[in-house]
C-alpha positions in Angstrom: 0.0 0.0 0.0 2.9 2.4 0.6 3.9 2.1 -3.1 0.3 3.1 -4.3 0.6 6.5 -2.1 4.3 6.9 -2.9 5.2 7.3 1.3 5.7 5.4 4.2 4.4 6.7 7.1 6.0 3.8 9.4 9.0 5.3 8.3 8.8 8.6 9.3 10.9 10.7 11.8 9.6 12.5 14.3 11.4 15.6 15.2 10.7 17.1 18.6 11.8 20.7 19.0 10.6 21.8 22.4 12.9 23.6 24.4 12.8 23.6 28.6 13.3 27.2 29.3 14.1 26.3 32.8 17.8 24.7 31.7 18.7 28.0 29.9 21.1 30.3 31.6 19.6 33.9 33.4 20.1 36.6 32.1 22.7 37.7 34.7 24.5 34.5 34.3 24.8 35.4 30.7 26.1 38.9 30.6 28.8 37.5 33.9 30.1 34.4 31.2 30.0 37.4 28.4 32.4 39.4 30.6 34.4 36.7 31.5 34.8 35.6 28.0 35.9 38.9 27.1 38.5 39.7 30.1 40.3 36.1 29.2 39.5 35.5 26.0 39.7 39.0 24.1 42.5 38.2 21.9 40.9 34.7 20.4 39.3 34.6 16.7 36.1 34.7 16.4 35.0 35.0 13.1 36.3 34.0 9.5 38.4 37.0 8.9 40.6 36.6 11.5 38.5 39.3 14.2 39.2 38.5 17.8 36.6 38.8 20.2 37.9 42.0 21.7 37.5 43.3 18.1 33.9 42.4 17.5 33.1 44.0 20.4 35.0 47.3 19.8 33.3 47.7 16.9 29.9 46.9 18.4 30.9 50.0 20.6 30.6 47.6 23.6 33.3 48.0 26.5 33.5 45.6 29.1 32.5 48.2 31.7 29.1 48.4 29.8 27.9 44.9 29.2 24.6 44.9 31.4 21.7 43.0 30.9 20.3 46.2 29.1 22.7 46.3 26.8 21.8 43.0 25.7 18.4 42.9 26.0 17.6 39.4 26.8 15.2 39.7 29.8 11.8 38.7 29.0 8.8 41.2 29.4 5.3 41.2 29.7 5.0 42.3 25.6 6.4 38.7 24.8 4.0 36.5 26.7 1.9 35.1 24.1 2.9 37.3 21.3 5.7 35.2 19.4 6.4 38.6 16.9 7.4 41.0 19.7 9.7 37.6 21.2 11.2 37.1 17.8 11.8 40.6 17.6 14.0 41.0 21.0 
């Protein structure tokens, strides 16, 4: 019967992309491994033409003594709750 409908649905992978939120990193734990990154890591490449970290950031015209959870903008607020364009939008 599979050949008459051309597919196999015994066959077929499921593909299970729920997230737990819960496991992800705070935002404050975030920008703290940001910082660190960037105090002992500054001088590693980061991208294909040769940038090191420090430089990507330079140019971003972010300084370590900046790097808040503001400046990132990763907290969640009550404008994403249920409203997936403002949360792809952050």
């Amino acid at each position: 019967q599979s050949q008459l409908l051309g597919t196999d649905f015994y066959r077929t992978m499921k593909v299970d992309n729920h997230i737990h939120a819960a496991a992800a990193p705070s935002a404050k734990f975030f920008v703290s491994f940001v910082k660190s990154k960037l105090e002992q890591e500054a001088d590693v490449p980061v991208s294909k033409d040769g940038k090191t970290l420090g430089q990507v950031f330079a140019e971003a015209g972010l300084d370590i003594g900046h790097l808040t959870i503001d400046a990132f903008n990763v907290l969640a607020d009550y404008s994403v709750y249920q409203r997936f364009d403002n949360f792809n939008s952050k």
